[in-house]
Every structure is written in C-alpha cells, then in structure tokens.
Backbone as CSV, one residue per row, in Angstrom:
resi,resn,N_x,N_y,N_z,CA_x,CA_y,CA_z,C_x,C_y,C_z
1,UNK,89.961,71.662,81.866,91.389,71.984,81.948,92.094,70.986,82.870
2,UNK,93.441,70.433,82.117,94.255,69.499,83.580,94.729,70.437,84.686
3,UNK,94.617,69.945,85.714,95.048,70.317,87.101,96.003,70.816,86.934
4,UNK,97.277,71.615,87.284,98.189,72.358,87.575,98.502,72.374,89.351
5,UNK,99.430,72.247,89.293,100.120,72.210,90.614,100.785,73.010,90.884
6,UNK,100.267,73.924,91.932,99.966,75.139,92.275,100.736,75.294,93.735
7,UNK,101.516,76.206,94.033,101.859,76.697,95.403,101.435,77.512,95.779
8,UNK,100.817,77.972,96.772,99.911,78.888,97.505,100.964,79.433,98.914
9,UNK,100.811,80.513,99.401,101.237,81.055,100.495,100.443,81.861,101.013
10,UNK,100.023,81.449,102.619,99.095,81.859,103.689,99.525,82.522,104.565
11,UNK,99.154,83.678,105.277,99.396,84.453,106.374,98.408,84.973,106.924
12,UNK,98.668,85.089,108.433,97.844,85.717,109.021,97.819,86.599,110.684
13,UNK,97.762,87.907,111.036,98.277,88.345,112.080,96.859,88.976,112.789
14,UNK,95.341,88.712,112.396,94.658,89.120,112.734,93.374,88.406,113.787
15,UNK,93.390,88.333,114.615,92.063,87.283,115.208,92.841,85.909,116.046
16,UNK,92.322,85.203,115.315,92.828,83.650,115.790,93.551,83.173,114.909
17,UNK,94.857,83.743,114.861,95.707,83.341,113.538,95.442,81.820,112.993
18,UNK,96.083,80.609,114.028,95.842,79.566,113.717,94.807,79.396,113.164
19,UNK,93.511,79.649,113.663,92.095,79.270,113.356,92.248,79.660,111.900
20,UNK,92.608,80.649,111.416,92.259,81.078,110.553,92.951,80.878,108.701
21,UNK,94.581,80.513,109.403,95.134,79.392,108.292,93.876,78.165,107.941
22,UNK,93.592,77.787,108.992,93.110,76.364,109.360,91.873,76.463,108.463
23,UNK,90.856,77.370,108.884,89.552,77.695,107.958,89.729,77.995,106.527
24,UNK,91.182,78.496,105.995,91.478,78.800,104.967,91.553,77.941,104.047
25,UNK,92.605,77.076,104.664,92.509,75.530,103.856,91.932,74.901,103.807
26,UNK,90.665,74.981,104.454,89.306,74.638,104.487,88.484,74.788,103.284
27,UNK,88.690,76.007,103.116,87.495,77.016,102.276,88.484,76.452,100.506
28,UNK,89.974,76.393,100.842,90.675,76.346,99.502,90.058,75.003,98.881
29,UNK,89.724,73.959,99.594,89.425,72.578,98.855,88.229,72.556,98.258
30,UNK,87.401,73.694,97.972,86.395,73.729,97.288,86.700,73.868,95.878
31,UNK,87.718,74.598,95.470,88.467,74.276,93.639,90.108,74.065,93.917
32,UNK,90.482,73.232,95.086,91.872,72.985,94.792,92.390,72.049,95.804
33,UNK,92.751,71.194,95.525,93.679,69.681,96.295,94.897,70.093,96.961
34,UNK,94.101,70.272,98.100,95.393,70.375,98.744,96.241,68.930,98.715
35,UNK,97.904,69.092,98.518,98.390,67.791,98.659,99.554,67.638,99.543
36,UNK,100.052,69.100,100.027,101.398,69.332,101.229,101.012,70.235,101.849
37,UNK,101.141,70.400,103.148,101.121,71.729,103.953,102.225,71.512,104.892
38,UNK,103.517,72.984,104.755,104.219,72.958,105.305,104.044,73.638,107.065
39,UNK,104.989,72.881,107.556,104.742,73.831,109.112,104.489,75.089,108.907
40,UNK,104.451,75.789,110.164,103.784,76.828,110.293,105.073,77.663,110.980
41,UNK,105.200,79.532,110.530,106.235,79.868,110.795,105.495,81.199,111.707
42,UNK,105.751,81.573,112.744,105.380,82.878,113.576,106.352,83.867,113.453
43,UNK,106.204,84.949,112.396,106.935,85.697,111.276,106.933,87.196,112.096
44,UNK,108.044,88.339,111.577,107.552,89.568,111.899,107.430,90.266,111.107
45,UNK,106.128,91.189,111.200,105.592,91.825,110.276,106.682,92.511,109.125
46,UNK,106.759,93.043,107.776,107.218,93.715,106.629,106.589,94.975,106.453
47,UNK,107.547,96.040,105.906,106.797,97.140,105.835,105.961,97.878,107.036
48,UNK,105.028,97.895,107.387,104.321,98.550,108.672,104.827,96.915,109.675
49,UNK,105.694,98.009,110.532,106.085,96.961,110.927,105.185,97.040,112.870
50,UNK,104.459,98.180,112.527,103.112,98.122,114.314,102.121,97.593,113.743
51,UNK,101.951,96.022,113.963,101.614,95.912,113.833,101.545,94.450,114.355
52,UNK,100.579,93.582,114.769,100.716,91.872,115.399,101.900,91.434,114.255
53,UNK,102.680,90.015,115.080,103.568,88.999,114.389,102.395,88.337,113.787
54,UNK,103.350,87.760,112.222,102.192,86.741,111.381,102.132,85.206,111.599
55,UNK,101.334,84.544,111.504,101.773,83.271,111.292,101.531,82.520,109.921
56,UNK,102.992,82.178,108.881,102.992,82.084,107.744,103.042,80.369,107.576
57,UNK,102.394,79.952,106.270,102.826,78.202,105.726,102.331,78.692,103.904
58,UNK,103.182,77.887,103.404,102.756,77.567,102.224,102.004,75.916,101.976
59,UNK,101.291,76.058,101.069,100.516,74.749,100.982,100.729,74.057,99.147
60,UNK,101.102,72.860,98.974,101.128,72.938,97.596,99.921,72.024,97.008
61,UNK,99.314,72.134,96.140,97.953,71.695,95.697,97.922,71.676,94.061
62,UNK,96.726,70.761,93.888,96.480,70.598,92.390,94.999,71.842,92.198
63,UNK,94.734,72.509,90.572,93.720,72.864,90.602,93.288,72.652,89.089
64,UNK,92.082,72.952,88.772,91.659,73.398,86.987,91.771,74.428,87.037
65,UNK,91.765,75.081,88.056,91.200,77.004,87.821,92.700,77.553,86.870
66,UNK,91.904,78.303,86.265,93.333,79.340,84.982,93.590,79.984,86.427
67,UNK,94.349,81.264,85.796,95.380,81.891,86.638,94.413,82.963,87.290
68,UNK,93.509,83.557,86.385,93.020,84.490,86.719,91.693,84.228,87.922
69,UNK,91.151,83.444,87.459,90.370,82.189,87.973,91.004,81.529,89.030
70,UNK,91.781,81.240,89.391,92.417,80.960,90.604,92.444,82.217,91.609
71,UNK,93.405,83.206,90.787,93.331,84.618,91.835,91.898,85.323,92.130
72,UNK,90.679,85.070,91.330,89.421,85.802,91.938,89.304,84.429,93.020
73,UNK,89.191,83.312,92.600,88.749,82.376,93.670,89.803,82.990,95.291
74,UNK,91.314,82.986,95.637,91.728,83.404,96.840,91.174,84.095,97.224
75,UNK,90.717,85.804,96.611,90.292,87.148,96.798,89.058,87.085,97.537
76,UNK,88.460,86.054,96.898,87.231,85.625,97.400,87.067,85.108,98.927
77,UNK,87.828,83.944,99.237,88.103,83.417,100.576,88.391,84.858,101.511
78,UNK,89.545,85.580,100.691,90.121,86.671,101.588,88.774,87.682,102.292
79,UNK,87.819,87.404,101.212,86.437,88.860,101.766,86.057,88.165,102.614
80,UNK,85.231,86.631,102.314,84.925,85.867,103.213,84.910,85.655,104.778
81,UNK,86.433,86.001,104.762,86.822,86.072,105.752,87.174,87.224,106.990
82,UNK,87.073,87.681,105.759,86.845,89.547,106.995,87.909,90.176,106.529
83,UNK,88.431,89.975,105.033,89.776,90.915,105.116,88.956,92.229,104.219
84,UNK,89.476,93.563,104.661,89.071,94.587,104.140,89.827,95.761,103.035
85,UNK,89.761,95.934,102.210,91.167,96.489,101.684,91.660,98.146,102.303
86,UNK,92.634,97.971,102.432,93.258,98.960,102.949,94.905,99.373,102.876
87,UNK,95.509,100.219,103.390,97.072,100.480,102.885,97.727,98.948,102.549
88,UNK,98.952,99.431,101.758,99.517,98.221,101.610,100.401,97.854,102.896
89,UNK,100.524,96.288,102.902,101.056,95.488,104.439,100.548,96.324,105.726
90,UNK,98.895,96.345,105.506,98.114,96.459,106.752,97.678,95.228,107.664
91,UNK,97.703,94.946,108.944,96.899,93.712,109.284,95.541,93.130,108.426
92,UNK,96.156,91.962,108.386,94.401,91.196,108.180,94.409,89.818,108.725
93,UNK,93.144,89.395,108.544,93.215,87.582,108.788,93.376,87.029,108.336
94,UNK,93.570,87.423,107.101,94.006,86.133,106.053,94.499,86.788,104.966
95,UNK,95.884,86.186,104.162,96.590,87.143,103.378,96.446,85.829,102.426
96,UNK,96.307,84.897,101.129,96.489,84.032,100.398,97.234,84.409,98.954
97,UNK,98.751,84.169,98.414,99.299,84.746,97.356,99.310,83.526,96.536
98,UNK,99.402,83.709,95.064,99.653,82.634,94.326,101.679,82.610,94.168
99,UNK,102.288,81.780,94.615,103.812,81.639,94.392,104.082,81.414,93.169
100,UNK,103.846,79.927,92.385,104.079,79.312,91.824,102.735,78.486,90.690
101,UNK,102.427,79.011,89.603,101.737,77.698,89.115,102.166,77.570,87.774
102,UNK,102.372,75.850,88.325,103.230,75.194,87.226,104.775,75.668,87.056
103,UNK,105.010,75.711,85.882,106.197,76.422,85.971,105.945,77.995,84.853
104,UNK,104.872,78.478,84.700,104.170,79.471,83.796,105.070,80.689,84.858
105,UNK,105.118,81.512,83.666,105.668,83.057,83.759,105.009,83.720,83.331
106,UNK,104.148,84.631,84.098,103.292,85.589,83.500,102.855,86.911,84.499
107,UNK,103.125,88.002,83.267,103.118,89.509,84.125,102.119,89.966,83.479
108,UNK,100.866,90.211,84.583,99.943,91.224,83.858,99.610,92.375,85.075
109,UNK,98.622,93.351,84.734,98.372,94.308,85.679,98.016,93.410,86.554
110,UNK,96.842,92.679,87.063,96.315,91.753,88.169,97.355,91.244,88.488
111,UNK,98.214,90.307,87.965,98.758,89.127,88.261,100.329,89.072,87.976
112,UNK,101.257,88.406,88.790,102.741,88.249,88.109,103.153,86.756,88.908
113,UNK,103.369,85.731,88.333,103.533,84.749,88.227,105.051,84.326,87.768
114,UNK,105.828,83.920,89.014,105.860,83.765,90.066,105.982,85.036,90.981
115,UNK,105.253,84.409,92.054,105.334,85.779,92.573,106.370,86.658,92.467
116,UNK,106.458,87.995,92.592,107.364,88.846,92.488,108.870,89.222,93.539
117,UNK,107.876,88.974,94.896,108.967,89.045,95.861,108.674,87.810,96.969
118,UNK,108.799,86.644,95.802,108.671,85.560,96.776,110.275,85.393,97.346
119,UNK,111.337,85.604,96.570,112.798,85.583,96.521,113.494,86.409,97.670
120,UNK,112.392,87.105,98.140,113.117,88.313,99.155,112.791,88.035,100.525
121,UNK,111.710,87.110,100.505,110.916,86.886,101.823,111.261,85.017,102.155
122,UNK,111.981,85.934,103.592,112.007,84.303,104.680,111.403,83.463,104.988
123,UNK,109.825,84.396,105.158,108.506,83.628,105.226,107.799,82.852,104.038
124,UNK,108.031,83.042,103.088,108.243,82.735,101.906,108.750,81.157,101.862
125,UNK,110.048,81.927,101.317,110.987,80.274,101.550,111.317,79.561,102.283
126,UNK,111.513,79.366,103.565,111.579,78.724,104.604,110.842,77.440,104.277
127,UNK,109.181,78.329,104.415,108.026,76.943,104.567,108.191,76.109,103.254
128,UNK,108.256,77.134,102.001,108.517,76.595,100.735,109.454,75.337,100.396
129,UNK,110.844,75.414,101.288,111.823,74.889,101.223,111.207,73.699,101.900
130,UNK,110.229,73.680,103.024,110.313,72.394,104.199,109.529,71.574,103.108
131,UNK,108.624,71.772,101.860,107.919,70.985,101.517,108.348,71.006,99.527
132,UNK,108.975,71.526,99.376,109.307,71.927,97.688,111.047,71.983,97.953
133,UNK,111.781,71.399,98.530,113.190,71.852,98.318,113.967,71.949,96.791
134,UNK,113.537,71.569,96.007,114.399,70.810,94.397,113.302,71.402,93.447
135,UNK,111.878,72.702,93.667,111.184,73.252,92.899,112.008,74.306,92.281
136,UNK,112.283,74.512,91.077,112.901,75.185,90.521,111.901,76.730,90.225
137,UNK,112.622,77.814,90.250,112.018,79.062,89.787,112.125,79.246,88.335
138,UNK,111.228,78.708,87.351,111.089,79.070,85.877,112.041,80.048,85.727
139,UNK,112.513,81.475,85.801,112.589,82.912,85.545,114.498,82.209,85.862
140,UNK,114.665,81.987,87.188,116.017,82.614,87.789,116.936,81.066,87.750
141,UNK,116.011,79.928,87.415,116.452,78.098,87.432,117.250,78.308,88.729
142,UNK,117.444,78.723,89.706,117.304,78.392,90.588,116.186,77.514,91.801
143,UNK,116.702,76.445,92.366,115.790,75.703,93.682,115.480,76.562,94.751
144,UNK,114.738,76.194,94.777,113.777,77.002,96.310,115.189,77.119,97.581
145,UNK,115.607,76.021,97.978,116.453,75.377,98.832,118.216,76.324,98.518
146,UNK,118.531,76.952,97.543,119.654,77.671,96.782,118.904,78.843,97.145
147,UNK,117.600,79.263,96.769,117.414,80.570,96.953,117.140,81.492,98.507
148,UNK,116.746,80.148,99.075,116.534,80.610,101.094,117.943,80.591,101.241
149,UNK,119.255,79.713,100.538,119.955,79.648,101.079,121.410,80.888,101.092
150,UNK,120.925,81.480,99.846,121.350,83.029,99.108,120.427,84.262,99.659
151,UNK,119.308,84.183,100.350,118.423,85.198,100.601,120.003,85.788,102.133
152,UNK,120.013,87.132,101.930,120.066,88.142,102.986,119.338,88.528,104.251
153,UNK,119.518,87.822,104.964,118.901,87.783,106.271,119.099,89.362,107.240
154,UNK,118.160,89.998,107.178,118.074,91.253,108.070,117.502,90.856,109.418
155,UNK,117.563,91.707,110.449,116.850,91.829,111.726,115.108,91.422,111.809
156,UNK,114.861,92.347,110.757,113.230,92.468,110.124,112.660,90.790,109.482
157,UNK,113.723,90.075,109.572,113.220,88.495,108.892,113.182,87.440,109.698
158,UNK,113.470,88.439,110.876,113.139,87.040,112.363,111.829,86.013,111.771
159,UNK,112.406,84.736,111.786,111.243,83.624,111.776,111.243,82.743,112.824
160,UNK,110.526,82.237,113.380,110.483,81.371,114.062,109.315,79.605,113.525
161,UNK,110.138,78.424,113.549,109.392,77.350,113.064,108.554,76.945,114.121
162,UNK,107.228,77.013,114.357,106.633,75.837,114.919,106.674,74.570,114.988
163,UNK,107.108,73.840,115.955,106.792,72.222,115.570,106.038,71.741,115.619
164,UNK,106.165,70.113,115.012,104.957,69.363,114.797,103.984,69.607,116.188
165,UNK,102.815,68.970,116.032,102.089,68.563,117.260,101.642,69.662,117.907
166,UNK,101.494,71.220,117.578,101.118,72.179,117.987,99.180,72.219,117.192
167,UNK,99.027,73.125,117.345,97.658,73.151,117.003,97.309,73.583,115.463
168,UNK,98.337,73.613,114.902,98.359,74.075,113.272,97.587,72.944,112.684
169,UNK,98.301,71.176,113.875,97.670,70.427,112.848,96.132,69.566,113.814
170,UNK,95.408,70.930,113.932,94.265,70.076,113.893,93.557,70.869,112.869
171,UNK,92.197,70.256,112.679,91.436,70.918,111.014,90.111,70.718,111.728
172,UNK,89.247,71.713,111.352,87.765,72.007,111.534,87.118,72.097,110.234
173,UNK,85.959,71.133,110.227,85.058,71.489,109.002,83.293,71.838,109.579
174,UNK,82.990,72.690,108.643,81.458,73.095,109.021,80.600,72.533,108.477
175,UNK,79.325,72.195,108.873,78.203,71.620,107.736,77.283,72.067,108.667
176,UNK,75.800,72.074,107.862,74.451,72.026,108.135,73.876,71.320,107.980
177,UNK,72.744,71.069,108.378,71.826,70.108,108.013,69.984,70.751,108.420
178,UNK,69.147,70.271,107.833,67.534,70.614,108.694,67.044,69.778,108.405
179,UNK,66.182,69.565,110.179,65.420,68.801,110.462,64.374,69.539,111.895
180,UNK,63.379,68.585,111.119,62.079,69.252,112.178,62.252,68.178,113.586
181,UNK,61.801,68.573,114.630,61.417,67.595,115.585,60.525,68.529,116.478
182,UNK,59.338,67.452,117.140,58.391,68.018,117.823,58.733,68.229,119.018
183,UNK,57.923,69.055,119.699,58.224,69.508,121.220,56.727,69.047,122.170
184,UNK,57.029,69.102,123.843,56.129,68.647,124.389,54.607,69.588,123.883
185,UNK,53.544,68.854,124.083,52.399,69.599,123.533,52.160,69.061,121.950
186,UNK,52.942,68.248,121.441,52.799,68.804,120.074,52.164,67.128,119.564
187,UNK,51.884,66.605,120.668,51.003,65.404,121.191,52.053,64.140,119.633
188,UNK,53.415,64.672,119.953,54.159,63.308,119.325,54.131,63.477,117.672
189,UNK,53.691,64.842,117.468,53.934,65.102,115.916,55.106,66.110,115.585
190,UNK,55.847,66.179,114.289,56.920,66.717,113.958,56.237,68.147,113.342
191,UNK,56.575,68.914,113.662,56.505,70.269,113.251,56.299,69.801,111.884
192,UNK,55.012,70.582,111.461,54.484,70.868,110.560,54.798,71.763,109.470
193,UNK,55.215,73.050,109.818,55.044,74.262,109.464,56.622,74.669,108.924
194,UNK,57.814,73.971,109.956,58.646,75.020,109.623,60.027,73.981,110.701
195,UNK,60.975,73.413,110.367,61.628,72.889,111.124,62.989,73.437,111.450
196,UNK,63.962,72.938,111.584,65.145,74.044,112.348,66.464,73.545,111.434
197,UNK,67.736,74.499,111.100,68.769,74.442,110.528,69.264,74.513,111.884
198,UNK,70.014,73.136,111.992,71.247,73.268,112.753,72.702,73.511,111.940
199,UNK,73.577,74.204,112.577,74.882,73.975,112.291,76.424,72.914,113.129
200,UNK,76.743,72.580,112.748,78.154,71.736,113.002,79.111,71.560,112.584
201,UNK,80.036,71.440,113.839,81.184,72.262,113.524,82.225,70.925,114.047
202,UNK,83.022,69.909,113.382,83.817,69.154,113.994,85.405,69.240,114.012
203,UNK,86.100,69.494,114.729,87.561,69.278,114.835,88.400,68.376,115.224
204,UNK,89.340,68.007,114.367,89.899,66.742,115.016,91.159,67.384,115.001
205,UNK,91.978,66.349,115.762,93.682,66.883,116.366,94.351,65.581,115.635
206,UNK,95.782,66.211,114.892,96.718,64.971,114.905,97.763,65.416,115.448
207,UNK,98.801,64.497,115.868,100.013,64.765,116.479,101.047,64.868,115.398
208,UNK,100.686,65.165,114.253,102.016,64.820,113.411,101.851,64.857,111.755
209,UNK,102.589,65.379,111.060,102.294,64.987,109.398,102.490,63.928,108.848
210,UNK,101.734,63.420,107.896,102.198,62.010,107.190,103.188,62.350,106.492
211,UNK,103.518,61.350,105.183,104.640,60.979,104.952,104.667,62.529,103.479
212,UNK,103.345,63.263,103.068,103.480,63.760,102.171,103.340,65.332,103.002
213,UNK,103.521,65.773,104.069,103.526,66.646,104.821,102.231,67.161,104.995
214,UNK,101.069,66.798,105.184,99.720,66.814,105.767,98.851,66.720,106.646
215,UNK,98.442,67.400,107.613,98.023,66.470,108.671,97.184,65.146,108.445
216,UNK,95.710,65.950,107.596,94.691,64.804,107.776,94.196,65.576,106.498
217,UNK,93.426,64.923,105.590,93.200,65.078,104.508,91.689,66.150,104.360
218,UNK,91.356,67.165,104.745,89.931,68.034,104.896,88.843,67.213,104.235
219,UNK,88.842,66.755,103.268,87.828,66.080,101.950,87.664,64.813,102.426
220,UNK,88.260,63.737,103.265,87.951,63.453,104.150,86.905,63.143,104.880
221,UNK,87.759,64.222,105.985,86.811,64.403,106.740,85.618,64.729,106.530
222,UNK,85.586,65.820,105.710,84.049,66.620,105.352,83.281,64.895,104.761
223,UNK,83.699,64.552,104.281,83.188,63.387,103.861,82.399,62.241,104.713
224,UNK,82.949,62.022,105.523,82.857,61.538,106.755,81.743,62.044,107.781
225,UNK,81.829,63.348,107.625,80.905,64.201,108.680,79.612,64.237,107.976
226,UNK,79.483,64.604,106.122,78.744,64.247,105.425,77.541,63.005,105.514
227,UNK,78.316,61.889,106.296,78.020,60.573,105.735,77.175,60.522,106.898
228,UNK,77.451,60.678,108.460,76.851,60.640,109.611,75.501,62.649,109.542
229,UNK,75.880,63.261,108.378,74.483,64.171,108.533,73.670,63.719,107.885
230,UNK,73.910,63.226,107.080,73.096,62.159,106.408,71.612,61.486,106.919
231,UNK,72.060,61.329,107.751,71.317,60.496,108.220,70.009,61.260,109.489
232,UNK,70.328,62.498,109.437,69.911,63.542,110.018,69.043,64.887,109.293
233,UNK,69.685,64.530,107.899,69.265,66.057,107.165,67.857,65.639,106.555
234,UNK,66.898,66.914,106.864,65.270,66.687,106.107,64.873,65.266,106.836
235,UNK,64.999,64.768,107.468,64.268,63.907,108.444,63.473,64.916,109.803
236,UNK,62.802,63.496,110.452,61.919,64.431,111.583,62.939,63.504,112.602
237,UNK,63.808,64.281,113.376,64.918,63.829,114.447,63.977,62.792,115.582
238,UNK,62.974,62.713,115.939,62.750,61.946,116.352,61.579,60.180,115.962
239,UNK,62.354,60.665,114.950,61.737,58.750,114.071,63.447,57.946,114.397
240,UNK,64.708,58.910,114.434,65.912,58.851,114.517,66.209,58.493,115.926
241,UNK,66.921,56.995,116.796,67.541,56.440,117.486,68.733,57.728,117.811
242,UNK,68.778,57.984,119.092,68.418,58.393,120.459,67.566,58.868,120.307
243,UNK,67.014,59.618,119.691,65.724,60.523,119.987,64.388,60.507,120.433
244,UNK,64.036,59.095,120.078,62.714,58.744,119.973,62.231,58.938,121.618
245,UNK,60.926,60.009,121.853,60.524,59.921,122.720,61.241,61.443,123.628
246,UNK,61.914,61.963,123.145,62.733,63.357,123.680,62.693,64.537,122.894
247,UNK,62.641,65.289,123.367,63.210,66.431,122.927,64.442,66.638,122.274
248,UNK,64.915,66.444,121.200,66.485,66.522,120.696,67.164,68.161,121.229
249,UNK,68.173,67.861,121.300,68.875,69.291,122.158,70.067,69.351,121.146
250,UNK,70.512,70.503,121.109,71.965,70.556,120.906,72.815,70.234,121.599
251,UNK,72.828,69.703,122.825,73.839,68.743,123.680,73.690,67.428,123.032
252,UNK,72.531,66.633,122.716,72.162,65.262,122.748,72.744,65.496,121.345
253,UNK,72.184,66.435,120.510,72.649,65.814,119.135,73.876,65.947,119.039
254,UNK,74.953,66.825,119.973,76.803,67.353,119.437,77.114,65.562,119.870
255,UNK,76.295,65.119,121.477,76.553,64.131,121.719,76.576,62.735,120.693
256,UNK,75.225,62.688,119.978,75.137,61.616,118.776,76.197,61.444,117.963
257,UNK,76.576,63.406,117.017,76.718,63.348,116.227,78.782,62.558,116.502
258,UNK,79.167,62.873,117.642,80.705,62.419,118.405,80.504,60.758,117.843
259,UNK,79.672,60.127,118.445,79.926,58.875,118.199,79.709,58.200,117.355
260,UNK,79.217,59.116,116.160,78.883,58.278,114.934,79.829,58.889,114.073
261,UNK,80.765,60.060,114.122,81.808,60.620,113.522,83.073,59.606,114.020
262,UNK,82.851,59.315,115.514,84.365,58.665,116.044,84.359,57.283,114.935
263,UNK,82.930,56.401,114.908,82.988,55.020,114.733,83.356,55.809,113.159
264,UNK,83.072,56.528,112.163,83.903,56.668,110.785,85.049,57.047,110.588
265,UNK,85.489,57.183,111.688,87.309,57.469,111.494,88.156,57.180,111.904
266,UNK,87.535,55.667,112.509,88.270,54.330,112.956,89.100,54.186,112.433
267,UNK,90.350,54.200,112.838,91.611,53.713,112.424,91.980,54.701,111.239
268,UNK,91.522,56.090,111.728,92.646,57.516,110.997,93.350,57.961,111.537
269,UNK,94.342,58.591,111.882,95.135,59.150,112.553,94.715,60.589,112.926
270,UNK,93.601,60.227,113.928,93.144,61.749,114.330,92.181,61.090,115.572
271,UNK,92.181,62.167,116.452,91.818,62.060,117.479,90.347,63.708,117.568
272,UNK,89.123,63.446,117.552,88.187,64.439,117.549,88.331,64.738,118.812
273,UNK,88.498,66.684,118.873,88.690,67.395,120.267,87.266,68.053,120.688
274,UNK,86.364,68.570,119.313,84.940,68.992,119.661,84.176,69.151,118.716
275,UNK,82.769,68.630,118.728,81.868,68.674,118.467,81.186,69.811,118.664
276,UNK,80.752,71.300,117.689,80.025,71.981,118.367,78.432,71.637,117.377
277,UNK,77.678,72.447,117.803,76.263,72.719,117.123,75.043,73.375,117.729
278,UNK,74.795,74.318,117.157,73.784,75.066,117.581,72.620,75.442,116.293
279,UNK,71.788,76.537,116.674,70.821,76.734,115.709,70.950,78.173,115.248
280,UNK,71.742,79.015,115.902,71.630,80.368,116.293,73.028,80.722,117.376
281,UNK,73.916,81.485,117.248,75.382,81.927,117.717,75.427,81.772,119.333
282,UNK,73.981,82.442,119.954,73.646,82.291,121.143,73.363,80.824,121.807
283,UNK,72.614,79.693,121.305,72.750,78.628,121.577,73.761,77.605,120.797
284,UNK,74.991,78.319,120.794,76.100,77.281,120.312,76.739,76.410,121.897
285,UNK,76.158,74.801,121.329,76.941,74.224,122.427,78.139,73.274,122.053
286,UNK,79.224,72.839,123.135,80.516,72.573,122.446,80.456,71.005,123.153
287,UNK,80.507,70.062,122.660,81.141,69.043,123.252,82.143,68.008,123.131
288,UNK,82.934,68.217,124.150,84.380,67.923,124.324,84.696,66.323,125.012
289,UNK,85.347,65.332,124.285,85.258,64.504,124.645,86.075,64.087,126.068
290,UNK,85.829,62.955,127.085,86.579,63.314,127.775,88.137,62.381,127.490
C-alpha cells in the first residue's frame, strides 16, 4: 500500500508526561515516518476535569498501515505503555488519536475519520495549526488555521505553548545487545555457558526544530546507536578494545558506548545528555557527560 500522510495527536497527564510523548514517538516509527512534530502545549484537562494538566502535540507522518491497521497499531503503543481502560477522559500516559488520514472520510463503529471533535478542541488545533496551517478538513473545506481561528474559547481551554529548547526536544532510544565476558577466576576465558543482555538507553538534546519542525530524526539515531552495538552484540566484550584485560562494567561500557555514539553524530545537531545501561533495573547506571 502507498504511504498516506497521516496526522496523529498525543497527550499525556500521567507519570513523566514529557518522557512519555517522547517514548511515544519513539515506539510510532516502527510503522510510521514521522515527518513534523509540533511544539508541545501544557493543556487543562476536558470532561473530568480532577484530574493532572495534559501535555498535548500533534505529529504529522507518512504510513502503509489501512485505517484500521493504523488504529490497532496506536492502541497497541497505548497498552504498552501502561494505559488501562477505564471511564471516559480518565488520566493516562499516553492518549494517541488518529486526526486526519489523507483526506478519507470514514465513520465506522471503531473508527471516524476525521476525528470527530478535533474542531472543538484547542489542544487539538493550536499544535495542528503550528505545523499544518493550509490542511484542509475533507467534511467542512475549511483550514486548520480558519478553524482554531472560529473555535469558541471557554475558561476550560486554557492552553499554554511551550517553547523551543525545553525538553520536549530531546529524544531517547532503547536497544539491547548480548555479550559474554569473563570474570576474575575464569583464568581469561569468556563464559561458556550463558552470557549477559545488556540494555541501553541513549538521549540526546537539541536546542531547536529544523526547518520541517523536528527536532532530530529517531531512525537516525536508532541507526547510529545500532551501528556502534554492533560492534558489541554476540561478541565476547573482552577480545573488544577497552576491555581487553578487565572486567567490563556498566560504567566502562555507558562510558565506551558515549564515545563511539558522539564520534557518529559528528556534525548533527544534537548534543548527547546520557548514556544509561544496565543488565537488570537494579544495576542501571547513567552516564552523563561533563
């Protein structure tokens, strides 16, 4: 199927809000391109209104997935992530709606395309507007930019914009890798029997969106981080430069893995804030450059 270009809208009032946009759009580039992400808006709740402020962005992206196929794929991220179902406009960590795909109109029990009450909500259009101003609504041919600008502003639609350079735009990606390495006693041989899954976790910071409203491209990076585990995964860590002759640690390796991530993203517009990696939740170590 050709790609379709798709608008998505994210919220979240539960946990580590930021973190959790952030992991979202993470998890979305596994069937969909991200290609805009608008700022980020710190919203007040709709409907149950005791409840935490949200922090809302829409993101616009290419996908293959059909419609329906798109909406199990969000639903999916949403469990993933710890959302549980419960009353309607209850807290969660992650709320993901389909707005817009393509310019298709379609009402079924699951699904209504374009969303239904994207037209009513500030949080909505606002972000919509910062990155889609001249997207027309199939149904009403009205622009995004005409319709924030006709929406009825109540008390209940307080928004507030984040600006650039806040922490919306840094991005974290996860990977694993296993590798055996021997310990003292083990007279300089690599575990035999059974070697260790580490995990890693890298984040980088930008100060700013490019020219298509993005920070830093996730696919990327993961790419990048890919390229330096590489060189780590199903090996015995100490045939592997620093290692030879040590004990590999999760300090030494967050340490390795910093400077062989920095030298691949030479001359990107991102600055890496931490390196974590551990084997197990309890030995997660973080290292922070200085």
């Amino acid at each position: 199927m050709k790609p379709v270009i798709v608008y998505l809208g994210l919220g979240s009032n539960l946990g580590d809000r930021e973190a959790n946009l952030r992991r979202a759009l993470e998890l979305l580039s596994a069937n969909v391109k991200v290609a805009k992400v608008s700022p980020t808006y710190d919203t007040a709740p709709i409907g149950n209104t005791d409840q935490p402020r949200f922090l809302n962005l829409v993101c616009e992206a290419k996908t293959p997935l059909s419609p329906p196929h798109l909406l199990s794929f969000v639903k999916d991220i949403e469990t993933k992530m710890g959302r549980v179902n419960g009353p309607r406009n209850s807290p969660r960590p992650i709320d993901i709606d389909i707005l817009f795909y393509g310019d298709l109109v379609l009402e079924t029990p699951a699904l209504v395309i374009p969303h239904p009450h994207l037209t009513e909500r500030a949080f909505v259009l606002a972000p919509l507007a910062d990155i889609a101003p001249y997207l027309t609504h199939p149904v009403s041919g009205k622009t995004v930019s005409r319709l924030l600008k006709e929406l009825k502003r109540t008390a209940g639609d307080a928004i507030r914009r984040r600006e650039s350079g806040g922490a919306m735009y840094e991005i974290s990606v996860e990977k694993d890798f296993d590798a055996a390495h021997f310990l003292r006693g083990y007279q300089g041989k690599c575990e035999a029997l059974h070697g260790h899954r580490f995990k890693v976790a890298a984040t980088v910071r930008t100060d700013k969106l490019n020219d298509i409203g993005l920070g830093y491209d996730f696919t990327e990076l993961k790419q990048k981080l890919d390229e330096v585990l590489a060189r780590f995964d199903h090996t015995c860590l100490n045939d592997i430069a620093p290692f030879k002759g040590i004990n590999p640690s999760s300090e030494n390796i967050a340490t390795t893995i910093y400077k062989e991530l920095k030298r691949k993203l030479k001359g990107a517009p991102v600055v890496i804030t931490t390196i974590e990696v551990w084997e197990s939740p309890q030995s997660r170590v973080t290292y922070r450059p200085d």
